[in-house]
C-alpha positions as YAML, in Angstrom:
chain: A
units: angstrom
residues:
- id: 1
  name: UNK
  ca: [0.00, 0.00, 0.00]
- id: 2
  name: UNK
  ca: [1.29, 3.45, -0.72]
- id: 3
  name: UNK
  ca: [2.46, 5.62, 1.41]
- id: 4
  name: UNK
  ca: [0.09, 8.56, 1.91]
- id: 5
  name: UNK
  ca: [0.93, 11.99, 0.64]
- id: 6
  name: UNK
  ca: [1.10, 13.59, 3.89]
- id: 7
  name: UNK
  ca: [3.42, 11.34, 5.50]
- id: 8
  name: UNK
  ca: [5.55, 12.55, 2.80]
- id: 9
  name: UNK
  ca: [5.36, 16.01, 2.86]
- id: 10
  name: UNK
  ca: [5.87, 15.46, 6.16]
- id: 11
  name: UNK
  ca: [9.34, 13.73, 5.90]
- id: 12
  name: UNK
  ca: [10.28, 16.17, 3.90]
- id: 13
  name: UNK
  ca: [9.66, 18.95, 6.54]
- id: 14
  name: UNK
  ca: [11.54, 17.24, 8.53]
- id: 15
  name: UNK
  ca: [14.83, 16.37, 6.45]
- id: 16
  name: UNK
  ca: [14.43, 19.84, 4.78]
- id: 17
  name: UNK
  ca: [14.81, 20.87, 8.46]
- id: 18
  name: UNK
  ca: [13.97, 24.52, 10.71]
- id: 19
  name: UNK
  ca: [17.30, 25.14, 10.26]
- id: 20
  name: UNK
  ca: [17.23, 25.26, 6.45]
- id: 21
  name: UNK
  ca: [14.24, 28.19, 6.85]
- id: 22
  name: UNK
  ca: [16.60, 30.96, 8.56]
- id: 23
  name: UNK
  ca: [18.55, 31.04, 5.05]
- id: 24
  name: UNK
  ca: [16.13, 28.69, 2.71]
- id: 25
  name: UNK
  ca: [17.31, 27.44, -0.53]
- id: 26
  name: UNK
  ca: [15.45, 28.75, -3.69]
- id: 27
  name: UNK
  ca: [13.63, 25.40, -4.45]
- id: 28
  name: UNK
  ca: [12.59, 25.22, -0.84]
- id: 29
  name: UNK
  ca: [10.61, 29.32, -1.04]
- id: 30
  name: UNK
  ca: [8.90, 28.20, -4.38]
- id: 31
  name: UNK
  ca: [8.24, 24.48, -3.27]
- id: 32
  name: UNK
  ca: [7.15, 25.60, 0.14]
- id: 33
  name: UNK
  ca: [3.29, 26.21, -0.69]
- id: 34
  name: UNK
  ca: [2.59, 22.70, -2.47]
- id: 35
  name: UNK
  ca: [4.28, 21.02, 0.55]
- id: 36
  name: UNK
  ca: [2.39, 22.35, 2.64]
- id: 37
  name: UNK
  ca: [-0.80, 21.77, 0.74]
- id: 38
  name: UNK
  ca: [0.74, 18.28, 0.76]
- id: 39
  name: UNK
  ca: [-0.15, 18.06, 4.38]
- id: 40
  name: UNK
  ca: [-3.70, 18.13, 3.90]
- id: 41
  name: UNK
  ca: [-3.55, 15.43, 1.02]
- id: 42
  name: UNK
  ca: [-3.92, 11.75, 1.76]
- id: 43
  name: UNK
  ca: [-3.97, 10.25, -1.76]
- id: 44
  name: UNK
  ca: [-4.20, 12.05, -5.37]
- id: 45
  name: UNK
  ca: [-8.14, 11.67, -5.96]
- id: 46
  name: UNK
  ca: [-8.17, 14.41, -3.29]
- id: 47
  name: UNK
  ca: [-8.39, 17.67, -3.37]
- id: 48
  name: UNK
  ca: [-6.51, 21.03, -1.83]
- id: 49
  name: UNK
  ca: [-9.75, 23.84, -2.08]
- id: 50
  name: UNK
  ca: [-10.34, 23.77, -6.13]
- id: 51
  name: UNK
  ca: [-6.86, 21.99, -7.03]
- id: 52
  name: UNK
  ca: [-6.97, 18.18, -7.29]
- id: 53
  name: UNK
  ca: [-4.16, 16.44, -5.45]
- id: 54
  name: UNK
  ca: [-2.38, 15.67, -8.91]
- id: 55
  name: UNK
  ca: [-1.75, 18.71, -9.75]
- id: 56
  name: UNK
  ca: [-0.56, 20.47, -5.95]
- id: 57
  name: UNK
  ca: [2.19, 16.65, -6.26]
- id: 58
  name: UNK
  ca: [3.32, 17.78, -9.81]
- id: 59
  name: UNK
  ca: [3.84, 21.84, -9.20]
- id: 60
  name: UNK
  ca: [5.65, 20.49, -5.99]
- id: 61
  name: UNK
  ca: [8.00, 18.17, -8.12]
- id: 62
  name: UNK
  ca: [8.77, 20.81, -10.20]
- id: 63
  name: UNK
  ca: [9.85, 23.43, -7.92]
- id: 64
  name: UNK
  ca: [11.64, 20.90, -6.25]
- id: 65
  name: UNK
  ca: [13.59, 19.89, -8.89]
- id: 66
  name: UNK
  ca: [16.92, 20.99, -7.70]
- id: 67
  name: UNK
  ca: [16.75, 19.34, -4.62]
- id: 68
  name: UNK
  ca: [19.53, 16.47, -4.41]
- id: 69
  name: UNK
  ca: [20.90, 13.88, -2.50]
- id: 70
  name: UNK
  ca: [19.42, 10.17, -1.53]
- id: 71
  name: UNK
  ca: [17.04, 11.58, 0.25]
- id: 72
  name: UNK
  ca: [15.37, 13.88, -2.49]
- id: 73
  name: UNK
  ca: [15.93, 10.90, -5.15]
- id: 74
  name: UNK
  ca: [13.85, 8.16, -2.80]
- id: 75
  name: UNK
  ca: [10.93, 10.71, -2.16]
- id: 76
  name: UNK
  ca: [10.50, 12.24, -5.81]
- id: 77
  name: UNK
  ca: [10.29, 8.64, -7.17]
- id: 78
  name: UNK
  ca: [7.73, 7.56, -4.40]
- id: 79
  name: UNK
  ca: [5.70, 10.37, -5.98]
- id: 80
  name: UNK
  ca: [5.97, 9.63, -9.64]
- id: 81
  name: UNK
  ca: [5.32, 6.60, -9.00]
- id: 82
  name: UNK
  ca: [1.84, 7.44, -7.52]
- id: 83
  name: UNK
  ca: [1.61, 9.79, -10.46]
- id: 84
  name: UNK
  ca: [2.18, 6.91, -12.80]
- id: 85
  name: UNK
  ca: [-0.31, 4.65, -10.85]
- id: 86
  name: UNK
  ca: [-3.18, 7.25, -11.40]
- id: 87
  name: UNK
  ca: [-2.39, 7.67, -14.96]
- id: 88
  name: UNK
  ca: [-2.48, 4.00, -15.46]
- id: 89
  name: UNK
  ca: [-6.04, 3.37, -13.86]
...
């Protein structure tokens, strides 16, 4: 079973850290607003006021592109892979 969305957000609030938000990255300002939609998300047939869950996952992704490490690979490809599961139903 996946993973719900806001477990992931979640982890990423946490690795991205409080410390990181005194002098935030780029990606992190921009990205900042999806995650935290994220929190309110439990799978992508849901929706964030008017947005659908799909969309608040993908504009996250984007601006979120820059972000590196083990960490940043693991959790992007847990959500395309949800992405891919919708778009294969």
């Amino acid at each position: 079973m996946p993973r719900p969305i806001n477990r992931i957000a979640a982890e990423v609030i946490t690795l991205w850290g409080p410390t990181r938000w005194t002098d935030p990255k780029g990606y992190q300002i921009f990205a900042m607003p999806y995650l935290r939609a994220m929190l309110d998300i439990r799978t992508l047939s849901d929706c964030y006021g008017v947005d659908p869950a799909e969309d608040i996952v993908l504009y996250f992704l984007s601006n979120a592109a820059p972000w590196r490490g083990e960490d940043a690979k693991r959790i992007k490809a847990e959500l395309n892979q949800l992405l891919k599961e919708v778009k294969c139903k």
